[in-house]
N, C-alpha and C positions, 0 to 999 in steps of 0.2 A: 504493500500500500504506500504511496506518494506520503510524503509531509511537504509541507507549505506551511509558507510564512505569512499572515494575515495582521496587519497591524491594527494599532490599539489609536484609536487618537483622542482618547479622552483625555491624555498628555499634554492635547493641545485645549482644550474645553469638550466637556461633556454635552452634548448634542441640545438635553432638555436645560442647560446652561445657557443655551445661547442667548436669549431674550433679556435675561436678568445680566447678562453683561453689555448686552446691547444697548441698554435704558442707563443701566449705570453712567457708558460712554457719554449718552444722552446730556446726562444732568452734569458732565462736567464741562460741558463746551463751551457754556458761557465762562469758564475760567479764560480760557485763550482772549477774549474780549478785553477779562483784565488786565494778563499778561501784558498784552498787546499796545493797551495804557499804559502800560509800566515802561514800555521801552525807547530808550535813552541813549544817546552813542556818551553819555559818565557816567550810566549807572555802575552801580559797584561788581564787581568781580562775582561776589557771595552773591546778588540778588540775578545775576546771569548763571552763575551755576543752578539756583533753585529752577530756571525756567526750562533749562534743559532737562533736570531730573522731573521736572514736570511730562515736559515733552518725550521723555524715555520712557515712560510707566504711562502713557495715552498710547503710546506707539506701539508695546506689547497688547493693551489690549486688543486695539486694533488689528494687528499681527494674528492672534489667537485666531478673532472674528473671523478675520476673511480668509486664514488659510485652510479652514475648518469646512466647509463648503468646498472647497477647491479641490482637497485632498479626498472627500467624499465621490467626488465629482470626477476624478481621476480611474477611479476601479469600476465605476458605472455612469455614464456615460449620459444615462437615462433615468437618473435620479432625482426624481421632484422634488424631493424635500431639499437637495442642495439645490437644485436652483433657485428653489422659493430661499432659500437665506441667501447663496451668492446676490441675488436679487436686494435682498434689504442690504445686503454690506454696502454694496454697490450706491443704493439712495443716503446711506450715512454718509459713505465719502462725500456725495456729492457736498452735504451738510455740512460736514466738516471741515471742508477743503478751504472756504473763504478766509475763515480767521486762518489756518495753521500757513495759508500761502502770505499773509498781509506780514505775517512773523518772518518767513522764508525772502521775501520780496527785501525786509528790513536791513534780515544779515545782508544780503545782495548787494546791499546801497541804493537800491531803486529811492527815485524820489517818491512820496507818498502825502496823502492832502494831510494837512494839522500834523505832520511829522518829522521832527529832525532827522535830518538823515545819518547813517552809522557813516563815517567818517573812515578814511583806509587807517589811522592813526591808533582809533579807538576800535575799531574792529582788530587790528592786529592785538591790540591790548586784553580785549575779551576773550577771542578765540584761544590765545594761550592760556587764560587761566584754566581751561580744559586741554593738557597735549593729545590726549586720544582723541579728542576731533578736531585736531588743529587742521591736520592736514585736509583733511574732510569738508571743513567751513569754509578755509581758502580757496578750493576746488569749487564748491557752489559759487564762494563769491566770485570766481571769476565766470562761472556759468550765466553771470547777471547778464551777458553782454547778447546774450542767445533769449532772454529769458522775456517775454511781454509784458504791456499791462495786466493791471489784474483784473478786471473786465474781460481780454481779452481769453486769460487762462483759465478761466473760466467757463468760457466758451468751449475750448477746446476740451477740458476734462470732462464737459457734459458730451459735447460729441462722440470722446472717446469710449465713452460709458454706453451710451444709448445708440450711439451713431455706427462709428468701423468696431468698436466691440463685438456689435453685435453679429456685423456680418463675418465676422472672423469666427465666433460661434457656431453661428452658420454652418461654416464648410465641418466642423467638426459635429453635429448635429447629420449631414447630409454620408459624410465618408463613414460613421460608428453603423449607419444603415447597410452597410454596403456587403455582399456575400461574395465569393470568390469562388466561382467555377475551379475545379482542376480535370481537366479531360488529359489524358494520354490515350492513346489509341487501342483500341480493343481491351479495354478497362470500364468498369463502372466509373462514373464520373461522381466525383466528390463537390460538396459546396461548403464550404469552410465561413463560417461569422465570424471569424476574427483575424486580422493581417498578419500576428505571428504565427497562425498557424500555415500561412502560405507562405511567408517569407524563409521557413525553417528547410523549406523544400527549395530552397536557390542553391541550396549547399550537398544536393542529393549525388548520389553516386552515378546516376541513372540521366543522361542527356536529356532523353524525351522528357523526363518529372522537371528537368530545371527551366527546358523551356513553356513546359504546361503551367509551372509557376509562376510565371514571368506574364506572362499571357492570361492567365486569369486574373493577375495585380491590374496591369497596367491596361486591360479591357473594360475594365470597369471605369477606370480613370478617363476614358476612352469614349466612353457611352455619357461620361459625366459632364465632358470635357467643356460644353457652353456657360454650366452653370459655375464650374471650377474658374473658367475664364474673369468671367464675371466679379464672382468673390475678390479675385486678386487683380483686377483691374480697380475695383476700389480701395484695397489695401494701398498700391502705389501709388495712387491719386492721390491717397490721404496722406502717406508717408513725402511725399514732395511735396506736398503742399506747405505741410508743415514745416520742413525744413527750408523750404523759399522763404517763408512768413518771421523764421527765428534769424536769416540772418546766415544760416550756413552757405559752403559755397559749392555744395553737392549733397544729395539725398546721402552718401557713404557718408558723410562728415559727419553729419546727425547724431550717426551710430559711433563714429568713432571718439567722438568728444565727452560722448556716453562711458567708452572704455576707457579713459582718462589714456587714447594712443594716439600719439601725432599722423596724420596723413601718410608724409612720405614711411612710415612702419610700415605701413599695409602696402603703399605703392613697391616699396621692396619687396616684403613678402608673395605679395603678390608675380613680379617677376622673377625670383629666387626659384619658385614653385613652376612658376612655367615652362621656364629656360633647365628644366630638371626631370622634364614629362617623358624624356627616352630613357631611363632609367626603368619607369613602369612600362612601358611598351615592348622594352626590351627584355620583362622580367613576363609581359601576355607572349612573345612571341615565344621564350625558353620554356612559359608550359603550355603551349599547343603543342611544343616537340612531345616533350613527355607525357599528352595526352594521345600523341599518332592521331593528331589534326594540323591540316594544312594552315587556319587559322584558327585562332579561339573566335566563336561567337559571343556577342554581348550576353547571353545565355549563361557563357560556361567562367566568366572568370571568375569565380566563386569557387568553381567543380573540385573537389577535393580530388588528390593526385596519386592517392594509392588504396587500398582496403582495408586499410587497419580503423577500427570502428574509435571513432574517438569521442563517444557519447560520455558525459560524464554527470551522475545525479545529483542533485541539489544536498542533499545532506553531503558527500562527500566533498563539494566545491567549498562548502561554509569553512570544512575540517582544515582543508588544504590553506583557503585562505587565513584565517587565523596563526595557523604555523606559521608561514611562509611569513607575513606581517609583526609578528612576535619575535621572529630571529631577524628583521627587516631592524626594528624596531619595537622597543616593548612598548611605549605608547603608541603604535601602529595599532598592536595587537588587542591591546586594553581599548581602544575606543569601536575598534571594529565590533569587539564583542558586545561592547554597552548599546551601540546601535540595534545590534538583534534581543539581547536579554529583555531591553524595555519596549520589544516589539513594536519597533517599529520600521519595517521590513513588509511591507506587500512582495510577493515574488512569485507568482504563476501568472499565466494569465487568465480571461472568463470572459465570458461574452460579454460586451459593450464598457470594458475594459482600458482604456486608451491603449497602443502600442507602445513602444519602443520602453526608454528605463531613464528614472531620473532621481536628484537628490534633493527634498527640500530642505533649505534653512531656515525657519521658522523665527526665531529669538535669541541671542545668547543660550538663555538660562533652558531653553528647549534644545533636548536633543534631537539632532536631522532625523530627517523621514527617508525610507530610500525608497522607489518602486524598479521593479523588472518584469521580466516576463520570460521565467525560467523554463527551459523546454529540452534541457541536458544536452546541448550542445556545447562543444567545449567552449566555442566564442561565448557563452553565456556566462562561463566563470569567468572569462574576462573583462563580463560588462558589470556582475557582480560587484569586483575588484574596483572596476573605474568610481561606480558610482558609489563607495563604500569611503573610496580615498576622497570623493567631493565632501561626504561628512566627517570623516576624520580630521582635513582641512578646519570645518566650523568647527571643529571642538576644539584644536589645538589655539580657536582665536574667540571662543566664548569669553574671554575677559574683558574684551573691550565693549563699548558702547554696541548698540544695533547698528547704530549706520557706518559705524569702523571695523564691524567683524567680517564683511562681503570682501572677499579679496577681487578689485577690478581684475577686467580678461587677461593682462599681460601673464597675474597669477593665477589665475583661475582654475586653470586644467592641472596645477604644477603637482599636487597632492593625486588627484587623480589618476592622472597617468604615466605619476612615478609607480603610481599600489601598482598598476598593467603590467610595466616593467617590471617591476622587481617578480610577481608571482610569473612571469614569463621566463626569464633570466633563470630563475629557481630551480623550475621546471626542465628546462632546456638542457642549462649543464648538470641535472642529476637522471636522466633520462642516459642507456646505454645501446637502445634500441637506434641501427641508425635509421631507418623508415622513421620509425618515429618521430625525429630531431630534424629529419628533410619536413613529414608532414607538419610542423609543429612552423618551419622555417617559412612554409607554404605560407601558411597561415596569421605568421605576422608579416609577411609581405599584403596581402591582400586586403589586411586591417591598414598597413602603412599607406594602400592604395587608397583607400576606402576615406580616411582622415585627413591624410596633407592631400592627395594631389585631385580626388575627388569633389571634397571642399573648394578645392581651390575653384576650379570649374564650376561649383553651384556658385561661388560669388563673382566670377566673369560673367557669368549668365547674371546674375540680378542687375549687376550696372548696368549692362546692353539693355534688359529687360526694363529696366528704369526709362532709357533714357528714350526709347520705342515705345512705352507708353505715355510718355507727356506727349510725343506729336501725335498720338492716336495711331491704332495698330488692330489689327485680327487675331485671334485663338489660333489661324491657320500661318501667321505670320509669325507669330510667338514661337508655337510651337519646330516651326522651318529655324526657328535662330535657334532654339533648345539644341538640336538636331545637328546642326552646322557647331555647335560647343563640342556638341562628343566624339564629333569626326575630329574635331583639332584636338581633344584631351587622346583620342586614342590612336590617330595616325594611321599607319597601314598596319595595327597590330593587332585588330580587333575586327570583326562582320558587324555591322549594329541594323538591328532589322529597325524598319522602321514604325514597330511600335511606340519606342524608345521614344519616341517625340514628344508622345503624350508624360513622358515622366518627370516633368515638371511639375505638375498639375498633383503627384504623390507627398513633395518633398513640403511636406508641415513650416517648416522654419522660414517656407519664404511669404507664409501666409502672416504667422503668428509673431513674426522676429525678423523684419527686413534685416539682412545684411551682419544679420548673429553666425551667420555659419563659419567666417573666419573661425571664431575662437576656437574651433577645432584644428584645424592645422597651424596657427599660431600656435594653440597650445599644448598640439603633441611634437613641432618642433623644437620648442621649448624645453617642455620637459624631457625629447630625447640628449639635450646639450644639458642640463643637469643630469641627467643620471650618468653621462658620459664621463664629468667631472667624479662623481661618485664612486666610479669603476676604478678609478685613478686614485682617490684619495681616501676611499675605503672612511672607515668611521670618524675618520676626521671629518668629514665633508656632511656630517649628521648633525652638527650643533648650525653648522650653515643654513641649512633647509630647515630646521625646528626653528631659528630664527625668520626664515620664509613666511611660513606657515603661522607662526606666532602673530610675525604683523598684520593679519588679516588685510584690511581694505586703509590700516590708520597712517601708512605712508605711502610714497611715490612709489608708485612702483618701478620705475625706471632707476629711481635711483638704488630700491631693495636688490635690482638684479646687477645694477653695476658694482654693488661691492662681493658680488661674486664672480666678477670678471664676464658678465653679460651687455652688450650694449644693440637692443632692436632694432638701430637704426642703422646695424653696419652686416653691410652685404654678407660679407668674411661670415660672417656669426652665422644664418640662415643657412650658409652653404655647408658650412661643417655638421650640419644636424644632417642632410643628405649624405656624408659621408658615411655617416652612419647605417641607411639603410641601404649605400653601397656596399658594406662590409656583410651584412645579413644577405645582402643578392653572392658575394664571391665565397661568400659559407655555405651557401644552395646548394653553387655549382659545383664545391672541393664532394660536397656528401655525395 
């Protein structure tokens, strides 16, 4: 019999709690009014620290409120009772949002009616009587210059709420409906309700299953494809609009000023990643050899490369990773397990479900939430892993403040997909089997595929796809430049039928998250040049990273990684993280 991990989120508020906290919130709002009287560019130090502890203990409850509903909302898809609360949180924020933004507006320096303004003088003076948000409040203040009337943001957070919220809802309301045909030929045809259960078949031994997989995902998306059009023609509408309106000087800016990462970062990484696409090409074309195919089909680069079954159960994955994170690190180990002990851990999947796996941060003083969608594939323990290391990350920076314990993107994946590495690395050199140590090689090639150079290419497609939707543009026009991406991402080393077109209209993050998908190859490049240091410097190099990790979100991050001899803005750096998955391609080839 299965076990499964079901989490507890009474951790977060108890369900029939919610009203009595909601009212509570209610009756404190007109404090913010006071507050808001009260402030001063000489008020005293002491009477600015009380308004933050004000503002940290409204923001937990808040915190509590809305992620309670989210995370319910998460495992069922079709859950009334959260929408009817996401629903109320949603009309509080709107409530709340006036006063706590006329506060936010203040720190900024915004001029405001009957109000001194905070002066750069005395804002420097207050923010430091708090150092854990020092860096945090100068980072806002300098976001003033992005930032509107308050009229106008106003406008905008009710839009977001009522307006493109909604239809971003939408597409995840229309896609949790969706059944997945698998037809292979002289076979019963199967109908699958949920996309992990079809995606688990792209990795099958059997051609025909990988292509029947593929083909009942992307048919659907296919059949959908007007109304998908649709959704994400006003997502980028809105997302450009808004970034014309604040002042940026491209929809990517938006996003990347978000990530506290300068432009030319991503314009390098961006071509670092490109100028490096023969590498994987070269790596489709060495296993269609070893598959005794002329090319690999977009079908097969997934296709595992030999017979050895590498199914691996959920309790055994927990055991492994525990070990492996314990001799890693004994607070590796110690947090990984407090995540599961206090259950909280969703990890199968069920119908109407969401897909894929994620970590929530909740509070400080809250322990992460994590979800998967466990299906005993080996890739499964290493999504386990990723998304176990995003909480272990929040624990090791639960000291600080809420809005200092999110480590911005630069650090973001650093925790994460050092846990991948290291339970890889483990794995790899205590393994004697050599099939296994090739299958194993396969496998974090096609992950390396999958994250850097992959990524790379969904965020080449969102700029094109940006900049073809402000002049106005077709579903049949979109999806020919989708299509024209993967011929250049895969060159002459790949068939790509032309389903494939429609598989934009799959990919979630460009509905919910313009321009979020870098942080993946940013941040598994990244963290392949830390753990590379690691390998090098062995346990010396552990009080460095628990310093990482420690700083959560409360400093620069540019400057955390330069005193580890990291600099994002220099070519050199980007390119040595590919060196690395060069050496994984000429370990392939030696096996």
């Amino acid at each position: 019999m299965k076990k499964y991990d079901v989490w507890n989120l009474n951790d977060i508020l108890p369900v029939e709690k919610f009203d009595e906290l909601y009212d509570e919130i209610e009756k404190e709002m007109p404090m913010l009014d006071e507050w808001f009287g009260k402030l001063d560019p000489e008020m005293s130090t002491f009477e600015f620290k009380k308004l933050i502890d004000f503002e940290e203990k409204l923001d937990e409850k808040m915190s509590r409120l809305g992620t309670l509903p989210s995370l319910m909302k998460s495992v069922n898809q079709k859950d009334e009772r959260a929408k009817l609360l996401q629903t109320k949180v949603e009309n509080l924020v709107i409530k709340i949002s006036p006063e706590s933004r006329l506060i936010s507006h203040w720190f900024q320096g915004k001029e405001l009616p009957n109000k001194k303004t905070l002066d750069d003088k005395n804002a420097k003076r207050l923010f430091a009587s708090i150092p854990d948000l020092k860096y945090v409040m100068n980072y806002s203040r300098l976001a003033g210059k992005y930032t509107l009337d308050h009229e106008m943001e106003e406008l905008i957070l009710n839009k977001d709420i009522n307006g493109i919220g909604v239809v971003s809802e939408l597409r995840s309301l229309i896609t949790t409906d969706f059944e997945y045909r698998f037809e292979v030929k002289n076979k019963k045809v199967k109908l699958f309700k949920t996309q992990s259960e079809i995606l688990s078949l792209i990795h099958s031994r059997k051609a025909e299953e990988r292509k029947a997989a593929y083909l009942g995902l992307l048919n659907v998306y296919r059949n959908n494809i007007q109304k998908l059009f649709t959704i994400y023609q006003a997502v980028v509408k809105d997302w450009g609009y808004e970034a014309k309106l604040r002042g940026y000087e491209s929809p990517i800016a938006m996003r990347n000023f978000d990530n506290q990462i300068p432009n030319r970062a991503i314009e390098i990484l961006l071509k670092v990643c490109t100028d490096n696409k023969k590498i994987f090409q070269d790596y489709f074309k060495y296993k269609a050899k070893l598959l005794k195919l002329n090319k690999l089909r977009r079908f097969d680069i997934y296709a595992p490369t030999n017979n050895i079954n590498k199914k691996i159960n959920y309790e055994e994955a927990k055991e492994l990773i525990f070990k492996i994170f314990g001799e890693f690190s004994p607070k590796f180990g110690e947090y990984a397990r407090k995540i599961f002990d206090e259950k909280h851990v969703h990890s199968h999947p069920k119908i109407n479900k969401r897909d894929g796996a994620f970590c929530s941060t909740i509070f400080p003083n809250i322990t992460p939430y994590v979800l998967t969608n466990f299906t005993d594939r080996s890739r499964d323990l290493f999504t386990l892993a990723h998304e176990l290391g995003h909480g272990i990350h929040s624990l090791y920076a639960n000291h600080h403040y809420s809005a200092s314990q999110h480590a911005g993107l630069p650090l973001a994946e650093t925790a994460s997909t050092m846990a991948e590495m290291i339970v890889f690395e483990k794995l790899y050199k205590g393994e004697r089997d050599i099939k296994i140590k090739k299958s194993m090689l396969f496998e974090k090639m096609n992950d390396a595929y999958a994250i850097v150079l992959r990524q790379n290419y969904f965020l080449l497609f969102e700029v094109e796809a940006h900049k073809l939707m402000a002049k106005g543009t077709t579903v049949k026009d979109l999806s020919e430049l989708y299509y024209k991406n993967l011929k250049e991402q895969f060159g002459d080393s790949v068939q790509i039928d032309p389903i494939f077109k429609y598989e934009w209209a799959y990919i979630s993050h460009f509905f919910s998250s313009p321009f979020y998908v870098y942080a993946y190859n940013f941040g598994e490049l990244l963290s392949y040049a830390l753990f590379d240091i690691y390998k090098k410097e062995g346990n010396k190099f552990m009080p460095k990273l628990e310093k990482i990790l420690e700083s959560g979100g409360s400093r620069n991050p540019q400057e955390v990684l330069k005193e580890v001899g990291i600099d994002i803005t220099d070519v050199n750096f980007w390119q040595g993280s590919f060196e690395i998955i060069k050496e994984w391609m000429t370990e392939l080839k030696k096996l």
